[in-house]
C-alpha positions in Angstrom: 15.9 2.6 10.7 15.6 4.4 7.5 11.8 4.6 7.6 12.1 5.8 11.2 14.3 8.9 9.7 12.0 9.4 6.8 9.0 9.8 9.2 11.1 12.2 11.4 12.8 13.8 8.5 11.0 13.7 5.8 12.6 12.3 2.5 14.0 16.0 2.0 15.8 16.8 5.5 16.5 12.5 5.4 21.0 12.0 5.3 22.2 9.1 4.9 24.1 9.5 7.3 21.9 9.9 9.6 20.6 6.6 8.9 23.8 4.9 9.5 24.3 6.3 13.0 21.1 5.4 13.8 21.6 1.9 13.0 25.4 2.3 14.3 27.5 1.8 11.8 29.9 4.2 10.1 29.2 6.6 7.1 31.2 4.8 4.5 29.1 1.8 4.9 25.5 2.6 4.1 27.5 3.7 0.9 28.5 0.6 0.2 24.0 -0.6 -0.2 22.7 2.7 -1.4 24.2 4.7 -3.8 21.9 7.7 -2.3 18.8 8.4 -0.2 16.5 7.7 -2.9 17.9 4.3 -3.6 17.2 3.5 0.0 13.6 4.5 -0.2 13.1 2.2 -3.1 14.5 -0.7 -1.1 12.1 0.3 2.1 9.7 0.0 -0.3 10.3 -3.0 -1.6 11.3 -4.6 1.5 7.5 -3.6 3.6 5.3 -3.5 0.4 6.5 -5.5 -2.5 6.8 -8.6 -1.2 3.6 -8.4 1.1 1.9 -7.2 -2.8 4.0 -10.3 -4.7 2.3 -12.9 -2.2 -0.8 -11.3 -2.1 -1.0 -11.5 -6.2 0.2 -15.5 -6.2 -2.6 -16.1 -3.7 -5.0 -14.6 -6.0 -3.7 -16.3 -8.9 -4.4 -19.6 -7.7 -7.1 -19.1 -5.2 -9.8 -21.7 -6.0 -13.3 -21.0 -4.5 -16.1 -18.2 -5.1 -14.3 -14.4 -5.7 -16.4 -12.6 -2.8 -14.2 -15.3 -0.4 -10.9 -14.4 -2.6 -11.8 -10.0 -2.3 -12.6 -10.3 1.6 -9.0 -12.4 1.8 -7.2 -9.9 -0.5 -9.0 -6.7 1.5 -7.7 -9.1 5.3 -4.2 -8.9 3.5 -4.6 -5.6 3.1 -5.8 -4.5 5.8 -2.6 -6.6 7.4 -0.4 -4.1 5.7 -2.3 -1.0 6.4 -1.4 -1.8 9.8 2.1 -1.6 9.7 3.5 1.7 10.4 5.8 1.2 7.4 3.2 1.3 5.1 2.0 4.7 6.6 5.2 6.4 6.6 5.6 5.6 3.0 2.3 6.8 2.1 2.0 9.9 3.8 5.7 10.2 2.4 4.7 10.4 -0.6 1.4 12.6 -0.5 3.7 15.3 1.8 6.5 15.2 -0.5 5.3 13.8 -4.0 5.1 17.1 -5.7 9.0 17.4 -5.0 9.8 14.1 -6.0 7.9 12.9 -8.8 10.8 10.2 -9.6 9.7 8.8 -6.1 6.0 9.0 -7.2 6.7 7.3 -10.3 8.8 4.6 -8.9 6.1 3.7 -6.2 3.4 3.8 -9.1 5.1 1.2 -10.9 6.3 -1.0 -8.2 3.2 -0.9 -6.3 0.2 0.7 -7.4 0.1 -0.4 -10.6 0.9 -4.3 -10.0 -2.2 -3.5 -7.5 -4.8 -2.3 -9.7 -3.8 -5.0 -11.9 -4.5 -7.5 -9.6 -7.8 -6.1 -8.3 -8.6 -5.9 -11.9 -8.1 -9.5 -12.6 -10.0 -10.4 -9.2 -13.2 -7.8 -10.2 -13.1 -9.6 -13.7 -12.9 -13.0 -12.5 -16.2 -12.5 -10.3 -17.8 -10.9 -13.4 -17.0 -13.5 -15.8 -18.3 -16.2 -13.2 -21.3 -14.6 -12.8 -20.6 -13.9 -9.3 -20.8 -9.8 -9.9 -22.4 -7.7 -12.1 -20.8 -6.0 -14.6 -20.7 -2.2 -12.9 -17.6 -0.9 -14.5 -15.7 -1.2 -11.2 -12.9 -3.5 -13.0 -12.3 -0.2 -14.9 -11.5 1.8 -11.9 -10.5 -1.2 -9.2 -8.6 1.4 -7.4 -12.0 2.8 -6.4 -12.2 0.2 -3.8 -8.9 1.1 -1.7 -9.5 4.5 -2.1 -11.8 4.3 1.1 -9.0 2.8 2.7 -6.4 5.1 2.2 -8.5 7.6 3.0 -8.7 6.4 6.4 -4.9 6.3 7.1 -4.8 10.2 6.2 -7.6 11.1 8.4 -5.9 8.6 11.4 -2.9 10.8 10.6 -4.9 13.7 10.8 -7.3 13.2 13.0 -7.0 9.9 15.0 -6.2 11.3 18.0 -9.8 12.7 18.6 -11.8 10.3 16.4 -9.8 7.3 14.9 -10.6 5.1 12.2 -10.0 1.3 12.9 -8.7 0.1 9.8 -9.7 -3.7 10.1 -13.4 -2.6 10.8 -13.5 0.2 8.2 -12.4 -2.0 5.4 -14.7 -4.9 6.1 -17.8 -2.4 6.5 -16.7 -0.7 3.1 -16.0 -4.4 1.3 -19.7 -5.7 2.4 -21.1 -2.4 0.8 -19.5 -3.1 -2.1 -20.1 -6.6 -2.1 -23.5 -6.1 -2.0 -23.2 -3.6 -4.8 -21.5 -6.4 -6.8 -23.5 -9.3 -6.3 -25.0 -10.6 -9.1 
């Protein structure tokens, strides 16, 4: 419900109250969770994304078998959440209203994005030290390879409804290219 009023709203125009009705209960009560509006972003946050991010990172973690395999798992994972118009409404929350709401910015850096390049770090340095990948200085920048992705959900926001972007196919395509750019 909150989400739902965020993408409506924006996290500006969002109430509080205006969440509560929609989920039908009174005022008072969504006090009684969230001190405030941004408290309740940080819990849709990490109710859709830091969960699906915590599972994703024990999977890596203990993912036996050569790293190609564990990146095209982590990238199917991904591409699962890049589906969910959760994850989309948080995103384009932020790039619309970032600039107003740094604290929001920052909290999503350290819950998400950060864990996230950490993990894709680790995966990018794992295939290196195998031997799998060549060393090309992509574990120093391992946000470079979602940065295709996310770029797809703004122009499907954009520009989807003339020439849309499926996600699932775009992010295999762009992980084979750099798989083959990795390869030892």
């Amino acid at each position: 419900a909150a989400l739902a009023i965020f993408a409506r709203d924006g996290f500006a125009g969002t109430r509080l109250e205006d969440v509560a009705e929609r989920v039908g209960i009174s005022k008072g009560t969504i006090y009684l969770y969230f001190e405030n509006k941004e408290e309740l972003f940080k819990a849709c946050v990490r109710e859709t994304l830091g969960s699906h991010l915590q599972q994703t990172m024990e999977m890596a973690a203990t993912f036996e078998g050569p790293t190609s395999d564990l990146l095209r798992e982590v990238f199917r994972r991904v591409s699962a959440m890049l589906s969910q118009h959760a994850y989309r409404t948080i995103l384009l929350l932020l790039i619309s209203e970032g600039q107003r709401f740094p604290e929001l910015v920052s909290f999503y850096h350290a819950e998400v994005l950060a864990p996230g390049v950490r993990g894709l770090k680790a995966v990018l340095q794992r295939g290196v030290e195998s031997g799998e990948f060549k060393d090309t200085g992509l574990s120093e920048f391992p946000m470079m390879l979602m940065s295709p992705v996310i770029a797809s959900v703004i122009w499907n926001h954009l520009f989807g409804k003339f020439t849309p972007i499926d996600l699932e196919v775009a992010m295999s395509t762009h992980l084979n290219t750099m798989l083959d750019g990795l390869k030892a």
